[in-house]
C-alpha positions as CSV (number, residue, x, y, z in Angstrom):
1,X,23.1,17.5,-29.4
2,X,25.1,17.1,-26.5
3,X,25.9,13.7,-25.1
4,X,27.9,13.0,-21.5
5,X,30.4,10.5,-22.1
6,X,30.0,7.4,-19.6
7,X,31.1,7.0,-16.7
8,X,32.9,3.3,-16.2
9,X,33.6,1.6,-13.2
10,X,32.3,0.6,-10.2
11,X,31.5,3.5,-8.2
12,X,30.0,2.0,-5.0
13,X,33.6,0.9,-4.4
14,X,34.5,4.6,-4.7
15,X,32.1,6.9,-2.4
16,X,34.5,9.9,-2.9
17,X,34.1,9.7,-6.7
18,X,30.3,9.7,-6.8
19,X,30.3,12.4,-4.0
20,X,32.4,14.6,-6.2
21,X,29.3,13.9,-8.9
22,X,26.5,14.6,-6.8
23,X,28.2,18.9,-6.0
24,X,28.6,19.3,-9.3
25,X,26.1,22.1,-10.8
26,X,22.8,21.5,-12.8
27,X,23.8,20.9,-16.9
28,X,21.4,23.0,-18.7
29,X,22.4,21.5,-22.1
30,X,23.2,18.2,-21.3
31,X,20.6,15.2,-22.4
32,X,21.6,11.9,-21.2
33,X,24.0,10.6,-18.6
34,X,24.4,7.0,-18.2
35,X,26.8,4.6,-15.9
36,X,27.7,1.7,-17.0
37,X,29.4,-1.6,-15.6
38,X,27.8,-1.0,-12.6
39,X,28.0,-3.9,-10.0
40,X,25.0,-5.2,-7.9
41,X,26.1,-3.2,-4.8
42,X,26.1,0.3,-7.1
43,X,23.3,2.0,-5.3
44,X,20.9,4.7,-7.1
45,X,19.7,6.1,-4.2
46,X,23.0,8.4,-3.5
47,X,22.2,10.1,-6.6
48,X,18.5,10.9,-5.9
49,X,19.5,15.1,-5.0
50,X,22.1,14.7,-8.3
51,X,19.0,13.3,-10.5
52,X,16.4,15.8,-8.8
53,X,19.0,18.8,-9.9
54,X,19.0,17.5,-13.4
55,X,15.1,17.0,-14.6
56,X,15.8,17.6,-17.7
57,X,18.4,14.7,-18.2
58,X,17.8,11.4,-19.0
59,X,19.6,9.2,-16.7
60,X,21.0,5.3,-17.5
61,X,22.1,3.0,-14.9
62,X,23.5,-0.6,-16.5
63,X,24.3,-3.2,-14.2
64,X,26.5,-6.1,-15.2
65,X,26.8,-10.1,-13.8
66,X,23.6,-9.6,-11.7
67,X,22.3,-12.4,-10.7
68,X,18.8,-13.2,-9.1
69,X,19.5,-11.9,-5.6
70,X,21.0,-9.1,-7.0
71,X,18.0,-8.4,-9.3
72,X,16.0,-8.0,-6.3
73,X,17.9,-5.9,-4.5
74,X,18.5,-3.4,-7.2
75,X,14.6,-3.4,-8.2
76,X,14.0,-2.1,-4.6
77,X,16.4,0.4,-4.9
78,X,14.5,1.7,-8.6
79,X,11.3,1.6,-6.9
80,X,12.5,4.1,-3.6
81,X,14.4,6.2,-6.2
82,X,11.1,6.4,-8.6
83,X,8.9,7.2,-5.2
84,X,11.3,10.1,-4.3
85,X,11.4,11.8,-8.1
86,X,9.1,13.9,-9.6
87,X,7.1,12.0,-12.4
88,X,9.3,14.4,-15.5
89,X,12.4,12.7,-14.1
90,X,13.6,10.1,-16.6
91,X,15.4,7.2,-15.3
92,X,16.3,3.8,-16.9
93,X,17.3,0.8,-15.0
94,X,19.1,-2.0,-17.3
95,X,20.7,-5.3,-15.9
C-alpha cells in the first residue's frame, strides 16, 4: 500500500506552495493524502481541479484551534467543494 506522507503547515499562508500542489500530475497508486494543522482560513476550494484529478484518492483535511465562527466558515467551504465533485470523490473534513 502506498501512503502520501502529510503535509504540515499552514498553507493558506503560502499560495505558492499549494499552487505548486495543484500542477502536479494525477498519482495512479497513491491512496490517501491528508493536510493537517490546517488553520481556519486554509481554504479547500483551491484544491477542487487537484481533488477532481485524483478520484481515486482519499483526501483528509484537519483543521486545528477552530473555533465556532470558524466552524462555520469552513462547513460552507465543504459543502461548495462537495457540490463541485463527482459523488466517487472521497473527502473528509475533520476540525
Amino acid at each position: 500500500m502506498l501512503m502520501a506522507k502529510s503535509y504540515q503547515g499552514d498553507m493558506s499562508s503560502n499560495a505558492v506552495e499549494y499552487k505548486k500542489l495543484t500542477k502536479l500530475p494525477r498519482f495512479m497508486k497513491l491512496q490517501k493524502f491528508t493536510f493537517r494543522h490546517l488553520s481556519p482560513y486554509f481554504n479547500v476550494l483551491n484544491f477542487t481541479g487537484f481533488i477532481k484529478t485524483n478520484p481515486n484518492v482519499s483526501f483528509v483535511f484537519k483543521y486545528n484551534y477552530v473555533f465556532y465562527d470558524g466552524k462555520n466558515n469552513i462547513r460552507t467551504r465543504e459543502a461548495e467543494l462537495r457540490k463541485s465533485l463527482p459523488p466517487n470523490c472521497n473527502v473528509v473534513v475533520e476540525y
